[in-house]
Backbone and ligand atoms as CSV (ligand in chain L), in Angstrom:
chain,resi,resn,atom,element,x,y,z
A,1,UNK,N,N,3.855,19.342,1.268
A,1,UNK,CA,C,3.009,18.218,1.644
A,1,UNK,C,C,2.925,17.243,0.467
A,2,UNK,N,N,3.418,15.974,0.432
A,2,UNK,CA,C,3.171,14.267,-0.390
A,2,UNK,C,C,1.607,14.629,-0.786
A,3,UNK,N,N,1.568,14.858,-1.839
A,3,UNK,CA,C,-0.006,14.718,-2.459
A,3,UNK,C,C,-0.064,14.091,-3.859
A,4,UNK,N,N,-1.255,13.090,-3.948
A,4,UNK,CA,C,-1.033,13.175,-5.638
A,4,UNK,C,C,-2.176,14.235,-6.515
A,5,UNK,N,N,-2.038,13.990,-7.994
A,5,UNK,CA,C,-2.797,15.141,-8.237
A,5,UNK,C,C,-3.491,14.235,-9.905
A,6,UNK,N,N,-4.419,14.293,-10.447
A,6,UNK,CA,C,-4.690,13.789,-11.878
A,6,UNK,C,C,-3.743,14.330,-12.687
A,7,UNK,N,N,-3.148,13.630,-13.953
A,7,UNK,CA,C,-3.059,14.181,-14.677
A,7,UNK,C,C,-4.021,14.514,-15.592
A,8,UNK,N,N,-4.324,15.615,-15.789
A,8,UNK,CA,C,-5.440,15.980,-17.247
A,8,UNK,C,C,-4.838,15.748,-18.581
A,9,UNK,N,N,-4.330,15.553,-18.554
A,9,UNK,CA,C,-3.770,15.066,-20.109
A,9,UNK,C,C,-3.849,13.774,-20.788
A,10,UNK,N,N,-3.722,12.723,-19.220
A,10,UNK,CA,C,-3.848,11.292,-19.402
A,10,UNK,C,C,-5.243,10.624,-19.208
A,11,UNK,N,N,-6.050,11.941,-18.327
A,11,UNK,CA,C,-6.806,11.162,-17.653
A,11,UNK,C,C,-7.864,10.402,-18.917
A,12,UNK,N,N,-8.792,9.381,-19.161
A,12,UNK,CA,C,-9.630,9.233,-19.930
A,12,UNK,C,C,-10.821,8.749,-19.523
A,13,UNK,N,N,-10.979,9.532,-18.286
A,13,UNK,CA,C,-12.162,9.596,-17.509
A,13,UNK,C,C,-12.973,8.503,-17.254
A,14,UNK,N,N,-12.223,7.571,-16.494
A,14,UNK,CA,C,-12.842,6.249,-16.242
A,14,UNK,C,C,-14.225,6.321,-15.678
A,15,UNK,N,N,-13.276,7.275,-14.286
A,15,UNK,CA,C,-14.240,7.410,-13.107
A,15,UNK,C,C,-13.928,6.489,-11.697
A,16,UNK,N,N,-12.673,5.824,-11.962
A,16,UNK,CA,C,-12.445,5.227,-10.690
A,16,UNK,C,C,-11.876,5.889,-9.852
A,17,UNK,N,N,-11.198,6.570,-10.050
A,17,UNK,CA,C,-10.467,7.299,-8.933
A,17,UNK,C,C,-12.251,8.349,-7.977
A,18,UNK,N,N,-12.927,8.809,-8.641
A,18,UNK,CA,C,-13.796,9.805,-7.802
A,18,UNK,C,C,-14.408,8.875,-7.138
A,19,UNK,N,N,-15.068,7.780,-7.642
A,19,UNK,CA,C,-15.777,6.458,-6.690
A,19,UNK,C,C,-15.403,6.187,-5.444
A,20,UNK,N,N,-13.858,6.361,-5.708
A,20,UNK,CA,C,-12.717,5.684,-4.411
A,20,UNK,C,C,-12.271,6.696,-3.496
A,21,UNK,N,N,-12.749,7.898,-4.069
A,21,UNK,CA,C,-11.980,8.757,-3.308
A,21,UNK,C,C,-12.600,10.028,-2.993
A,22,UNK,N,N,-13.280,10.425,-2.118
A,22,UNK,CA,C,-14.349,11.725,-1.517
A,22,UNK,C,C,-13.277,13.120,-1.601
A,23,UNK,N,N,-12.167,12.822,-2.085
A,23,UNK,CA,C,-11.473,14.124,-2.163
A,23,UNK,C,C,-11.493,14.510,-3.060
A,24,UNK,N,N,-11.594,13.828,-4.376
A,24,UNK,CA,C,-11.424,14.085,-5.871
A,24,UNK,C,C,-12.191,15.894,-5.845
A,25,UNK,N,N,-11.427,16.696,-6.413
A,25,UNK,CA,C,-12.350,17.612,-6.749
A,25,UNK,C,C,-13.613,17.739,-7.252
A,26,UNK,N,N,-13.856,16.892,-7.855
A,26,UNK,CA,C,-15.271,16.402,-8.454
A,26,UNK,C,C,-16.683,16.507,-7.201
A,27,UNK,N,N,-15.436,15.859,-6.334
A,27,UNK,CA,C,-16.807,15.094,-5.632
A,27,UNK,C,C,-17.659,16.642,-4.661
A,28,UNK,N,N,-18.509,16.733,-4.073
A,28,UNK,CA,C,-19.546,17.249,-3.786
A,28,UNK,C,C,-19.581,17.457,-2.494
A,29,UNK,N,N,-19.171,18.366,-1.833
A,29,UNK,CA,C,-19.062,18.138,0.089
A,29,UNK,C,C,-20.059,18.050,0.301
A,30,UNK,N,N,-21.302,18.677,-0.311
A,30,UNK,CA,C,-22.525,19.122,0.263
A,30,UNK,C,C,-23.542,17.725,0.100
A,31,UNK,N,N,-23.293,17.413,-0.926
A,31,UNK,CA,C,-24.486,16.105,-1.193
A,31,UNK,C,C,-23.727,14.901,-1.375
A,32,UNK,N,N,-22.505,14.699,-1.910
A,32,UNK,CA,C,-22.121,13.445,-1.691
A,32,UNK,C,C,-21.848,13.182,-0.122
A,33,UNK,N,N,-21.548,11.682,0.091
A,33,UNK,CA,C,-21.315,11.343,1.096
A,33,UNK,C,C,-21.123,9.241,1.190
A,34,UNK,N,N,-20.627,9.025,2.116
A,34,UNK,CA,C,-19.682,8.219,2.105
A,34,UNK,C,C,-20.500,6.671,2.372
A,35,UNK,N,N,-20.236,5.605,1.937
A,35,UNK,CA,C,-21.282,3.867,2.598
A,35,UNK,C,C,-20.300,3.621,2.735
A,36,UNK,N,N,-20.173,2.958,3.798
A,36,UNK,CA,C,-19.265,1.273,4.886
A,36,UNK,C,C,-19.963,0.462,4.059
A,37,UNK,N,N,-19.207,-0.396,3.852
A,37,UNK,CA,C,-19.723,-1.867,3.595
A,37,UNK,C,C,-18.675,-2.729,4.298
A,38,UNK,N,N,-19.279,-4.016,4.731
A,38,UNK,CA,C,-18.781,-4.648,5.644
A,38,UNK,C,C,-18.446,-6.690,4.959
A,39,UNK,N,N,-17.708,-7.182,5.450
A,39,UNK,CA,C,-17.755,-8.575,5.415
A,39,UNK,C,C,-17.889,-8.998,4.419
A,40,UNK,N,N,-17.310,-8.505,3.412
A,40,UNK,CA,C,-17.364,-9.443,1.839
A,40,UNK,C,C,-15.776,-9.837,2.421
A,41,UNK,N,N,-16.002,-11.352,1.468
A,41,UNK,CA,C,-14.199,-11.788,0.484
A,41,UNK,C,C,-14.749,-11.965,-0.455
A,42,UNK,N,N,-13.473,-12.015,-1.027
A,42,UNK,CA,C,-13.226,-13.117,-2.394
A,42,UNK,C,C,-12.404,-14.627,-1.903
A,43,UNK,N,N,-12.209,-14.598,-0.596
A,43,UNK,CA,C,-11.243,-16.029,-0.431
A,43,UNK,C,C,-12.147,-17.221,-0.201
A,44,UNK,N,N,-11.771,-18.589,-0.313
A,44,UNK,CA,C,-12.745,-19.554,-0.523
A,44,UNK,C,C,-12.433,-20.228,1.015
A,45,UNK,N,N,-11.609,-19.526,1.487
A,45,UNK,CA,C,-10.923,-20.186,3.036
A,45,UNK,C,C,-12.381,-20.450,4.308
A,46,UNK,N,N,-12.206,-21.666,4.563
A,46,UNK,CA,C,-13.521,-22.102,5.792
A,46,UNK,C,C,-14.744,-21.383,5.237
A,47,UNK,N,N,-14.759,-20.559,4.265
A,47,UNK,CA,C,-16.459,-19.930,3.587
A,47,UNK,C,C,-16.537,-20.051,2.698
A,48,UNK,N,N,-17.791,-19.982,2.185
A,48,UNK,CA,C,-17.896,-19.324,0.665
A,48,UNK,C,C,-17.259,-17.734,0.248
A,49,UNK,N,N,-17.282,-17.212,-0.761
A,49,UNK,CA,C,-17.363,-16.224,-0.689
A,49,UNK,C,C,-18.070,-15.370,-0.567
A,50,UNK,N,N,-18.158,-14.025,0.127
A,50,UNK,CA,C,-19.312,-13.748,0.150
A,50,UNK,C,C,-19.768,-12.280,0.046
A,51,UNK,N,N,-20.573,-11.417,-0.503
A,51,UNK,CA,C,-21.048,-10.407,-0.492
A,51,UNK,C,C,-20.993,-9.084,0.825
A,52,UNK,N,N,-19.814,-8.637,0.270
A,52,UNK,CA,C,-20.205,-6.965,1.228
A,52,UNK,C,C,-21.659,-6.487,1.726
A,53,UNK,N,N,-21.516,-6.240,2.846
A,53,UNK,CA,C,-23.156,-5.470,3.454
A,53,UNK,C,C,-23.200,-4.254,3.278
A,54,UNK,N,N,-23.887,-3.463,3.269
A,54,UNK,CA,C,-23.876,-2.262,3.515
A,54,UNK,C,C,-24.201,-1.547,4.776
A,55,UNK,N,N,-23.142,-1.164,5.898
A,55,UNK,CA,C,-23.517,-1.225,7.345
A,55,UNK,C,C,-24.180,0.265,7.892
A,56,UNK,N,N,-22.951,1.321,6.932
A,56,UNK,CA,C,-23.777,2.841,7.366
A,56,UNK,C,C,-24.134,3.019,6.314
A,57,UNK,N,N,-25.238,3.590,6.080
A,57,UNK,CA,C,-25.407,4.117,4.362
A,57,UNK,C,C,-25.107,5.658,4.268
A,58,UNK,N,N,-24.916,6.187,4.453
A,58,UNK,CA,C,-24.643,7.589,4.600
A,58,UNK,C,C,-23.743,8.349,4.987
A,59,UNK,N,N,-22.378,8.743,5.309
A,59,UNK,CA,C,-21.620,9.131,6.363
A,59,UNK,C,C,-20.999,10.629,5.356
A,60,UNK,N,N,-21.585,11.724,6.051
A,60,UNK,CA,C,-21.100,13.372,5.346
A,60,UNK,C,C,-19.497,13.064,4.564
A,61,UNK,N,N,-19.535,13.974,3.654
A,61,UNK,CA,C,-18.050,13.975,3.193
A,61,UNK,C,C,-17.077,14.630,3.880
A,62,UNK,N,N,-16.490,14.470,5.045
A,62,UNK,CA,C,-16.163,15.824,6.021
A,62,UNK,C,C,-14.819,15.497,5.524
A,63,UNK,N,N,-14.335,16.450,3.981
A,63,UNK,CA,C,-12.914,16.694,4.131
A,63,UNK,C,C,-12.423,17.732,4.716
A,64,UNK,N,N,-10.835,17.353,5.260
A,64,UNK,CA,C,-9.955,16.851,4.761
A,64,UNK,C,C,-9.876,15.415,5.514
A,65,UNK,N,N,-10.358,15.454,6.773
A,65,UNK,CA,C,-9.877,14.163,7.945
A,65,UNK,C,C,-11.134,12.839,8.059
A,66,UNK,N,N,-12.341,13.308,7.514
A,66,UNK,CA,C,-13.258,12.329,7.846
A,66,UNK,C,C,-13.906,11.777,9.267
A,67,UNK,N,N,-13.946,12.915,10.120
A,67,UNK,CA,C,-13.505,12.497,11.403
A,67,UNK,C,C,-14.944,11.368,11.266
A,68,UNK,N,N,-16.172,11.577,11.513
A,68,UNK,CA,C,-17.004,10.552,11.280
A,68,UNK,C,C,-17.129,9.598,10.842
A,69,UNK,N,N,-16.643,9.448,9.452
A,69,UNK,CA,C,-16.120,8.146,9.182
A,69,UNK,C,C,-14.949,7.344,9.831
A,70,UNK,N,N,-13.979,8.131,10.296
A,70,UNK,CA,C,-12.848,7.255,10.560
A,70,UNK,C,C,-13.313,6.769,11.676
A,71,UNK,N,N,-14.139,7.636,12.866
A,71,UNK,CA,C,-14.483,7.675,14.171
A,71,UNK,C,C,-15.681,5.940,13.530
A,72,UNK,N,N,-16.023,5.882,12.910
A,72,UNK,CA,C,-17.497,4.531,12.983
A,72,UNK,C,C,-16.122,3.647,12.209
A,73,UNK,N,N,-15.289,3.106,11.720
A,73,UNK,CA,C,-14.043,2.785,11.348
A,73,UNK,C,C,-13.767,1.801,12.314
A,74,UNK,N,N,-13.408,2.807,12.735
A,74,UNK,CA,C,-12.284,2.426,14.137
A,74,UNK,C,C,-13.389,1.766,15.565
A,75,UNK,N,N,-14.917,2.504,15.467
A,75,UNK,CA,C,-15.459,1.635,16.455
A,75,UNK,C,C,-15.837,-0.012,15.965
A,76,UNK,N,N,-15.720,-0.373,14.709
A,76,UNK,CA,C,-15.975,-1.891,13.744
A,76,UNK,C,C,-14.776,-2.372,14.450
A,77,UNK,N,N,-13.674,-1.763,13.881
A,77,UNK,CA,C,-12.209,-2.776,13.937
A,77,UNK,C,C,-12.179,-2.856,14.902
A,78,UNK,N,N,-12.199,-1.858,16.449
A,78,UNK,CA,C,-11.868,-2.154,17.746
A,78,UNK,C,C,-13.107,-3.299,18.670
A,79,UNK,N,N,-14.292,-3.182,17.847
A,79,UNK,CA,C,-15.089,-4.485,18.419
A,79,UNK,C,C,-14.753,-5.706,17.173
A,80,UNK,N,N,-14.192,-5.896,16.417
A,80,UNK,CA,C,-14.185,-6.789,15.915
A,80,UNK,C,C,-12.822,-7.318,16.330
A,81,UNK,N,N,-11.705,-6.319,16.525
A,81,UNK,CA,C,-10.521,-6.934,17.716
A,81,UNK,C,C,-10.684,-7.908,18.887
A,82,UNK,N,N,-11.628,-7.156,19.403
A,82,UNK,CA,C,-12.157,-7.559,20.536
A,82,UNK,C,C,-13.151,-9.003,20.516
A,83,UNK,N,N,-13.892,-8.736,19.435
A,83,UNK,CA,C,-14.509,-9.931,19.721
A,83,UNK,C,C,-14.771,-11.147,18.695
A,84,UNK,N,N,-13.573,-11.292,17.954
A,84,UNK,CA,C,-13.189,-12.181,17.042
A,84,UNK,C,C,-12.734,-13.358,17.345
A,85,UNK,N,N,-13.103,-14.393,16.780
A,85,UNK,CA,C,-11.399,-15.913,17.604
A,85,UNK,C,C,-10.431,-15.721,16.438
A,86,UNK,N,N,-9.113,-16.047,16.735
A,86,UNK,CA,C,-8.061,-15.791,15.738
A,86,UNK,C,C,-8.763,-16.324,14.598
A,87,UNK,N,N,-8.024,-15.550,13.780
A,87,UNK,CA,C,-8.109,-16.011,12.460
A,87,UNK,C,C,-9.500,-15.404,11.868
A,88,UNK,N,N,-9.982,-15.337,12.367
A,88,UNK,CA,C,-11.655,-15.402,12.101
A,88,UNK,C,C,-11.461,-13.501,11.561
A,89,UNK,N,N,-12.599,-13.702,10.184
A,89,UNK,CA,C,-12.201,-12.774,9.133
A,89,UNK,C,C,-14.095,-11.612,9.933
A,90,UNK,N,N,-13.867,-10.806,9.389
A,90,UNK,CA,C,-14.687,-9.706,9.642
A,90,UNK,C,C,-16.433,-10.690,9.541
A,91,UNK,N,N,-16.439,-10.842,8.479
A,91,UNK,CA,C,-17.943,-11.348,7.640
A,91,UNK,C,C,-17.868,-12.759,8.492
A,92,UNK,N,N,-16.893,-13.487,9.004
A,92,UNK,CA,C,-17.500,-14.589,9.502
A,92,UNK,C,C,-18.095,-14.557,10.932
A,93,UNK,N,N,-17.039,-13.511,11.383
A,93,UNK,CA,C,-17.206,-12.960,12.821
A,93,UNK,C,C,-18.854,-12.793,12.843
A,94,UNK,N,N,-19.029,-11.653,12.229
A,94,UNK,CA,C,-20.953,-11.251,12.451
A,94,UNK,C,C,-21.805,-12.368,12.104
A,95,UNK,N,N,-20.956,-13.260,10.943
A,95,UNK,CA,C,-22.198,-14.391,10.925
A,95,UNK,C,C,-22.386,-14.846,12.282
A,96,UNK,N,N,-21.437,-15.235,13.141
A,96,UNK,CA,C,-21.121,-16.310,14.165
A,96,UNK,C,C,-22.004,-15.225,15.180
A,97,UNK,N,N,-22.197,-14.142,15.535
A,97,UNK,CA,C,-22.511,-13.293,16.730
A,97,UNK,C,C,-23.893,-13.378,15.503
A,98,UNK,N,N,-24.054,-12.813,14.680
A,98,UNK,CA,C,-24.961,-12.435,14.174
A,98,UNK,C,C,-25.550,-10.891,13.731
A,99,UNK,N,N,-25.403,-10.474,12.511
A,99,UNK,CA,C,-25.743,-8.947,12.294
A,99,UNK,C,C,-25.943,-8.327,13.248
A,100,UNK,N,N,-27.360,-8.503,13.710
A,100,UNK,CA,C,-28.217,-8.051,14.264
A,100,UNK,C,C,-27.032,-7.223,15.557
A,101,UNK,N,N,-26.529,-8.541,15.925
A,101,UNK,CA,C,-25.509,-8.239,17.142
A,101,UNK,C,C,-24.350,-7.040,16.816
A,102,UNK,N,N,-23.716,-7.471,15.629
A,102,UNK,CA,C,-23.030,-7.150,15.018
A,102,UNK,C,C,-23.373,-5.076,15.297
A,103,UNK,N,N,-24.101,-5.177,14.930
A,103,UNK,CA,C,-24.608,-3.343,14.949
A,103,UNK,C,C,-24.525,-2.944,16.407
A,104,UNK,N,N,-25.050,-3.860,16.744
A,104,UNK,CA,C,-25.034,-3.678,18.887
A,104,UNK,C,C,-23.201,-3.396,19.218
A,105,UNK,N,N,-22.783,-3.833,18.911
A,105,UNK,CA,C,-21.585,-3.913,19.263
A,105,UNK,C,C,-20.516,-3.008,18.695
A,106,UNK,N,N,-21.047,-2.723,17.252
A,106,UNK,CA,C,-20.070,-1.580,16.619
A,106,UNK,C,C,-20.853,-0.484,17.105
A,107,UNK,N,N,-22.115,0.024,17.728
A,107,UNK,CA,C,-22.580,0.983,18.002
A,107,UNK,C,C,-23.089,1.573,16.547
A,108,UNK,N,N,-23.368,0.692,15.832
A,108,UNK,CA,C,-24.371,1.239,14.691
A,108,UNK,C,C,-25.437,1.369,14.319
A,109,UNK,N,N,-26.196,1.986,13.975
A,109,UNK,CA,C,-27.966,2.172,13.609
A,109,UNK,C,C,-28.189,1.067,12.393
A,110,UNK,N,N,-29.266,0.303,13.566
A,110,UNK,CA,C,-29.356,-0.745,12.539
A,110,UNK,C,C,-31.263,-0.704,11.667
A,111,UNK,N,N,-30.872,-0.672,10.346
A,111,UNK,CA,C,-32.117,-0.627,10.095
A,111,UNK,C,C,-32.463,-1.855,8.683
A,112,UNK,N,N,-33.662,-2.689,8.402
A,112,UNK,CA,C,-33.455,-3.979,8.187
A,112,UNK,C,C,-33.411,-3.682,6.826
A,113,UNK,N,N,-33.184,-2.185,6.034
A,113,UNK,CA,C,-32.793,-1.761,4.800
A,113,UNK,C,C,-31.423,-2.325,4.600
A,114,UNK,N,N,-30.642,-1.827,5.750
A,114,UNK,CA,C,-29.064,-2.544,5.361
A,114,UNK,C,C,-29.000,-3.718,5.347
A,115,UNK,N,N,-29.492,-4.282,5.645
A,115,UNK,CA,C,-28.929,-6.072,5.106
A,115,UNK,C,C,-29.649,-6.180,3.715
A,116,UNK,N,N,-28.703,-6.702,2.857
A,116,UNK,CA,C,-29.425,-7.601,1.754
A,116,UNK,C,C,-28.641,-8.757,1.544
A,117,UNK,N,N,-29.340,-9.912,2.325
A,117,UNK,CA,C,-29.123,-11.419,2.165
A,117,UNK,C,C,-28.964,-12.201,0.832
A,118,UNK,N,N,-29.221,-11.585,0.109
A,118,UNK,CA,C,-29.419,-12.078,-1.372
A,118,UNK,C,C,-30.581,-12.858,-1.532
A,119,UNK,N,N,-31.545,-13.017,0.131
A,119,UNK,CA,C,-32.222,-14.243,-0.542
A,119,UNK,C,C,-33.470,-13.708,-1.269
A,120,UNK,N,N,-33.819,-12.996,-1.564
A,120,UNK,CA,C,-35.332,-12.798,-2.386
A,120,UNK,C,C,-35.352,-14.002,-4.097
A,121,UNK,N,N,-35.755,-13.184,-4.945
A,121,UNK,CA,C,-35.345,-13.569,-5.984
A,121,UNK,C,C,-33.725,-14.275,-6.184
A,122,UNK,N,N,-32.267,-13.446,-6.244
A,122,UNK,CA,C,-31.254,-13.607,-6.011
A,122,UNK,C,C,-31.146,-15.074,-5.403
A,123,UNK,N,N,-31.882,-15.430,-4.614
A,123,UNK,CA,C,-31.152,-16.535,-3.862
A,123,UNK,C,C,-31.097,-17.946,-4.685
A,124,UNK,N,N,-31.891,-18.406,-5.458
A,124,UNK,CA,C,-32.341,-18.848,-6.513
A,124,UNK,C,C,-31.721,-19.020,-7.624
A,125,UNK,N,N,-30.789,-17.832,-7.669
A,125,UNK,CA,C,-30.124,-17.832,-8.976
A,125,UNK,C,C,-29.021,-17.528,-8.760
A,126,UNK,N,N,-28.155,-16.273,-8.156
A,126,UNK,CA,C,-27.416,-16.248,-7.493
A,126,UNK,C,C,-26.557,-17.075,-6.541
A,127,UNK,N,N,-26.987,-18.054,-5.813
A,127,UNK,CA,C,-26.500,-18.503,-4.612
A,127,UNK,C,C,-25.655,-19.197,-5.295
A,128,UNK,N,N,-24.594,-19.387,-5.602
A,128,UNK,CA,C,-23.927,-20.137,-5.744
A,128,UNK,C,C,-22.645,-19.995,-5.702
A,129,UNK,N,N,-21.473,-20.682,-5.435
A,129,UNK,CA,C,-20.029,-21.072,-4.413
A,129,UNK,C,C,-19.154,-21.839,-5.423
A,130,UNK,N,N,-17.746,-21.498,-5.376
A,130,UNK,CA,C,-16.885,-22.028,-6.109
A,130,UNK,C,C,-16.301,-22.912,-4.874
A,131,UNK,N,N,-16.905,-22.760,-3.982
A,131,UNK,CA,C,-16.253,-23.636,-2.980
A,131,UNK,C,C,-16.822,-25.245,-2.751
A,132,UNK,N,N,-15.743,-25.636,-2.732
A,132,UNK,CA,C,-15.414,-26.981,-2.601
A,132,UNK,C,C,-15.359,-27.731,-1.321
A,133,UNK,N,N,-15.870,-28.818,-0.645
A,133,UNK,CA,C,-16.210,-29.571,0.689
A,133,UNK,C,C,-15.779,-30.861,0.504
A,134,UNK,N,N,-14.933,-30.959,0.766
A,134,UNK,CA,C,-14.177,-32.609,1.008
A,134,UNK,C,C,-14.964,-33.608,2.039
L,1,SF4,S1,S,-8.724,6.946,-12.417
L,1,SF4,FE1,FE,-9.751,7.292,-14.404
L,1,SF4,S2,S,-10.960,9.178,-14.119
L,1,SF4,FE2,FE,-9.453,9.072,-12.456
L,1,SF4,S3,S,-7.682,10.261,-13.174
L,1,SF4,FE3,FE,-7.271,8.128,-13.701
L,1,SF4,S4,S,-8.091,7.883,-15.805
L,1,SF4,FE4,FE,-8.945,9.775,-14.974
């Protein structure tokens, strides 16, 4: 079986690889566990750029296959297939329907912990766009 493996010799323990990856031996079946985040770019195309959500906060580490995660995955992409206009990127899609909707439709538990709008404090100081309006 195609697997990769650390080297221990090289490694100098960043820590990116365990962040990225619920298989790392490191990681914890029992108490770690997995966040979706949804609708960030970095592209300046028809938006600003804009900040990832956090849509599930929680999802078990079920290695080897993830079936739970892949299973809430695949219900995002197949309503966002569905109910996108071309072109139209993940994060603009839910703006246009609207979060709220957005959870209705992927079949997700929506609770008003997962959104952070940036606007509290953040918005103030934060808000701001390299994007450009002709
Ligand atoms: S990503 Fe970092 S912590 Fe992971 S194996 Fe490579 S050097 Fe080590």
């Amino acid at each position: 079986m195609n697997s990769v493996a650390v080297n221990a010799d090289r490694c100098m323990y960043c820590g990116n690889c365990y962040t990225m990856c619920p298989s790392m031996p490191l990681a914890d079946t029992e108490g770690d566990g997995i966040v979706l985040m949804a609708g960030g770019k970095v592209s300046n195309r028809i938006s600003a750029p804009k900040f990832s959500k956090v849509v599930v906060a929680f999802i078990p580490n079920e290695q080897p296959r993830w079936k739970t995660m892949t299973d809430t995955i695949k219900r995002i992409v197949e309503a966002y297939a569905k109910g996108a206009n071309k072109y139209e990127r993940l994060g603009e899609w839910a703006e246009r329907i609207g979060w709220e909707r957005f959870f209705e439709v992927c079949e997700l538990d929506f609770t008003h912990h997962l959104i952070d709008d940036f606007r509290d404090a953040a918005y103030y100081t934060w808000r701001q766009t390299s994007q450009f309006k002709f």
